[in-house]
Every structure is written in structure tokens, then in C-alpha cells.
C-alpha positions as CSV (number, residue, x, y, z in Angstrom):
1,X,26.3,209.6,50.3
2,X,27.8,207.6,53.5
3,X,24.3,206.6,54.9
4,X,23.2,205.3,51.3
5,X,27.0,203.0,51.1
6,X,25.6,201.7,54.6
7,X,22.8,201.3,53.4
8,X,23.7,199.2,50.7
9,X,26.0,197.0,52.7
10,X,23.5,196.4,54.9
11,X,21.3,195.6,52.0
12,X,24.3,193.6,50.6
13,X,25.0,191.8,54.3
14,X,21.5,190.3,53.9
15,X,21.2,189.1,50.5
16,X,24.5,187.4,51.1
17,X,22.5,185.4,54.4
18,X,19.7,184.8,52.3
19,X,22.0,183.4,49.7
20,X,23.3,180.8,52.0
21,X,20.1,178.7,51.7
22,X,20.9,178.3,48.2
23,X,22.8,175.7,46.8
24,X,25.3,178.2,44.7
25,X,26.1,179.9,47.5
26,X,29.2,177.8,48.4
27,X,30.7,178.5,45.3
28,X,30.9,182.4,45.7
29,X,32.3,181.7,49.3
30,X,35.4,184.0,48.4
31,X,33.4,186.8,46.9
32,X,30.8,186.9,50.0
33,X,34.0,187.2,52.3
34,X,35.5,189.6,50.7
35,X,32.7,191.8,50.6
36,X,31.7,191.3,53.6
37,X,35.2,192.1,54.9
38,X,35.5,195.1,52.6
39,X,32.3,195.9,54.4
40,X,33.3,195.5,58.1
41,X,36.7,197.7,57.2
42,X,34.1,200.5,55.8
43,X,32.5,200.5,59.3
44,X,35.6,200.3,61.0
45,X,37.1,203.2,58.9
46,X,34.4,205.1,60.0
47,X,34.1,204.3,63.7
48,X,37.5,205.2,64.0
49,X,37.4,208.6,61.5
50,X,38.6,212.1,63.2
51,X,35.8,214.2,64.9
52,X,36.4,216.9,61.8
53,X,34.8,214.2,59.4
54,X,31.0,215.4,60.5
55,X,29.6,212.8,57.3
56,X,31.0,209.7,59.3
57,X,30.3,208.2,62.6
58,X,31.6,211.4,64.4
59,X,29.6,211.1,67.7
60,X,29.5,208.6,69.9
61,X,26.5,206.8,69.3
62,X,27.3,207.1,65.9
63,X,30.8,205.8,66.5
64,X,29.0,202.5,68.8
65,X,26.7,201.9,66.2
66,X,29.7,201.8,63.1
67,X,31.5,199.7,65.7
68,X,28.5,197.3,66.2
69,X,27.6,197.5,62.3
70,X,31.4,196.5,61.5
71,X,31.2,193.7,64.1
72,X,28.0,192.6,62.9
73,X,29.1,192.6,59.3
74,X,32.5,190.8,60.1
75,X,30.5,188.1,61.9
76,X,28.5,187.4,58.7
77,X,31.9,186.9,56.8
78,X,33.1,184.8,59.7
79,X,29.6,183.0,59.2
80,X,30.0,182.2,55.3
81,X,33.8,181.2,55.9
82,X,32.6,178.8,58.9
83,X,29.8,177.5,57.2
84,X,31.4,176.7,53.5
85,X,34.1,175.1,54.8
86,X,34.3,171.0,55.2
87,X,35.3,169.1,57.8
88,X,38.1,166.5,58.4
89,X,36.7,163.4,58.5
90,X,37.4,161.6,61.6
91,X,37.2,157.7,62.3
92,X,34.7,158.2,65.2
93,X,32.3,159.8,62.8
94,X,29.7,158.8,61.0
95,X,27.2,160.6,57.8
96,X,24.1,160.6,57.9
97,X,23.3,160.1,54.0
98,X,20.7,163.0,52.4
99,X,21.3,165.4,55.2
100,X,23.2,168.2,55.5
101,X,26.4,168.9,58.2
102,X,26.5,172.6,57.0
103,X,25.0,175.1,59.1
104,X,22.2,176.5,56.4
105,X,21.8,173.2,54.1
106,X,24.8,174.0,51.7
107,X,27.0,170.1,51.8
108,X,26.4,166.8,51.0
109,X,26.2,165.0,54.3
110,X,26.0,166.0,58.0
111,X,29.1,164.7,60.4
112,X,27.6,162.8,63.4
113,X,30.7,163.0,66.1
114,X,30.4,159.8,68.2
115,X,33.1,160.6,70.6
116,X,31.5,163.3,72.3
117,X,34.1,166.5,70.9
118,X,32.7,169.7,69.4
119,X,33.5,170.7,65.8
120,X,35.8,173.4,66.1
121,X,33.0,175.4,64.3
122,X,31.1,174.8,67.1
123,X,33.4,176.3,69.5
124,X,33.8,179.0,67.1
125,X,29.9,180.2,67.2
126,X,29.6,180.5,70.7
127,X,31.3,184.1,71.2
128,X,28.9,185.5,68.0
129,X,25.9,183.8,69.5
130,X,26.5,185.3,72.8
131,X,27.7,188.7,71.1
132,X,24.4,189.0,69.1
133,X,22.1,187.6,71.7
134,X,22.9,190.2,74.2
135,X,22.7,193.0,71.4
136,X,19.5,192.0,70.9
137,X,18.5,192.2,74.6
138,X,19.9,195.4,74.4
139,X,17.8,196.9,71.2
140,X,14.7,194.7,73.1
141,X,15.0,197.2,76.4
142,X,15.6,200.2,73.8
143,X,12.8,199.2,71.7
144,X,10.1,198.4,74.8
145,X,11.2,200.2,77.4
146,X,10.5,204.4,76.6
147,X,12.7,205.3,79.9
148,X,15.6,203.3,78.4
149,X,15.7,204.9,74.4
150,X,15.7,208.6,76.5
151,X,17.8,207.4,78.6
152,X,20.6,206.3,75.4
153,X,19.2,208.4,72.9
154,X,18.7,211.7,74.7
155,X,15.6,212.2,72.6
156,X,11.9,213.2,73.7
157,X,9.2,210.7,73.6
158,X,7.8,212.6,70.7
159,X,10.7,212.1,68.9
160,X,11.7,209.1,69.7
161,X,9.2,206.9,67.3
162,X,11.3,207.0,64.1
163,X,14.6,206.1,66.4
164,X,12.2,202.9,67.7
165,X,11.5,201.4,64.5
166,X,15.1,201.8,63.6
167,X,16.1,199.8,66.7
168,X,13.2,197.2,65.9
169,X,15.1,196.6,62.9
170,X,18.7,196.2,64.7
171,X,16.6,193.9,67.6
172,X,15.7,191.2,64.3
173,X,18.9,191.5,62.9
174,X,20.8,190.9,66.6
175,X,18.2,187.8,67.1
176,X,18.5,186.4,63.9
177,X,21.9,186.7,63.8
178,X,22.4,184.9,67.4
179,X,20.0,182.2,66.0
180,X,21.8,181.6,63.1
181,X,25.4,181.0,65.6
182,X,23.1,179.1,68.0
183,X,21.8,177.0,66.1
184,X,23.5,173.4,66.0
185,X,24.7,172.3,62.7
């Protein structure tokens, strides 16, 4: 039952970043958030759950991975606050008219800073970007390097090839992620 509510969060979480492409998607800007809050609380409930509670994260793999699903999912919800929300105009900037200052294409026109500053979104991505780029290092050596999945997992080599496509999975998620924080407005 608790890997089929992941499940569906995780399902959820990526629906709700293929949503932001669409032009609605600003408009349920509250909903996403809270969900994907509600979502990042549910892996953070479980990655700090008592030992005795064998259906959640108990071990600590399983606890690391809650933590880093909880993370990832409070990072989307930081994503679709960050992203929906307009920015001050200043005098020292200018629009560009039919393009788009939001990160995924969701407002009217893009803010072109003359003065050199950063956006406080900006400043704002970096830590995410820098988070989800060196998770996805991290599930790249897991995912390419048999020593290293032994090594973290404890499994055989045998048994290992179900764990691999599982962190091929978490390795796109990490990179798109970090792309999606990276990449300038």
C-alpha cells in the first residue's frame, strides 16, 4: 500500500512538470503546491518513521532514498511557486514582447535586466540545480559502474539488474530536474 501512495506521487510529481508547459498551469499554482508539499511531508514522515514501522522507509537506504524522494518532491513545489510567480518590474528592465520571462513558457513577456543583477529566482535555482546535478552523477556511477551498485546496494551482480533500471530512472529524474533549475529563464 506505501509503495503504490509513492508511486502515485511520483506519478503525480511528473504530471504536475509536464503541466507546466501548459498554459493553465499557472492557474492551479496553489493546488500543485500543496500537493506537492503534502507529498514531500509524506516522504519526510516516512524517512523519519520508528524502525518498528517495517512498511515505511525503515532501513537506511530506504530512509536516504524517502529523504531524497521528499527533497526531490519539495523542489518541484519550490519549482511551480518560483516559476508562477511575476516579477517586480524594475526601471532598468525592459520586455521583450511575444516571449516568455517564465521558466517553462507560462507569462506574457520575458524581463531583460539591463543592470547586470540576477532575478532573485535566479539566485534561488542554484542550490536545486547543484542538488540534482550531483544526484544525478551519483545514480550515473550507480547505474554504469557494477563495483559502485555492490558497493551501495550490497547486492550480487545477478541481482543487481532490476536495482539498475530503477536507478536509470532516478539518474533522468536527477538530470532533468537539474536542467529544469539550470536552465536560464
Amino acid at each position: 500500500m506505501v509503495d503504490l501512495a509513492n508511486s502515485a506521487l511520483h506519478v503525480l510529481m511528473n504530471a504536475v512538470m509536464a503541466a507546466m508547459l501548459w498554459n493553465f498551469a499557472s492557474s492551479t499554482a496553489l493546488l500543485q503546491v500543496a500537493v506537492l508539499g503534502g507529498g514531500a511531508f509524506w516522504f519526510a514522515l516516512q524517512a523519519a518513521a520508528r524502525p518498528e514501522l517495517k512498511a515505511l522507509c525503515a532501513e537506511g537506504r530506504g530512509r536516504l532514498r524517502c529523504a531524497y524522494h521528499g527533497l526531490n518532491m519539495a523542489a518541484a513545489a519550490l519549482m511551480v511557486a518560483v516559476m508562477n510567480h511575476p516579477t517586480a518590474p524594475h526601471p532598468d528592465i525592459m520586455s521583450a514582447p511575444g516571449s516568455s520571462h517564465n521558466h517553462h513558457g507560462l507569462a506574457a513577456g520575458v524581463a531583460v535586466d539591463m543592470t547586470g543583477t540576477w532575478d532573485y529566482n535566479d539566485t534561488l535555482m542554484i542550490l536545486p540545480a547543484v542538488f540534482f546535478a550531483a544526484s544525478s552523477v551519483f545514480f550515473l556511477v550507480l547505474l554504469l559502474c557494477p563495483w559502485a551498485l555492490r558497493l551501495f546496494t550490497g547486492l550480487s551482480d545477478a541481482s543487481a539488474a532490476a536495482v539498475r533500471v530503477t536507478y536509470g530512472f532516478e539518474f533522468s529524474g536527477a538530470a532533468a530536474m537539474a536542467l529544469m533549475f539550470a536552465l536560464p529563464a
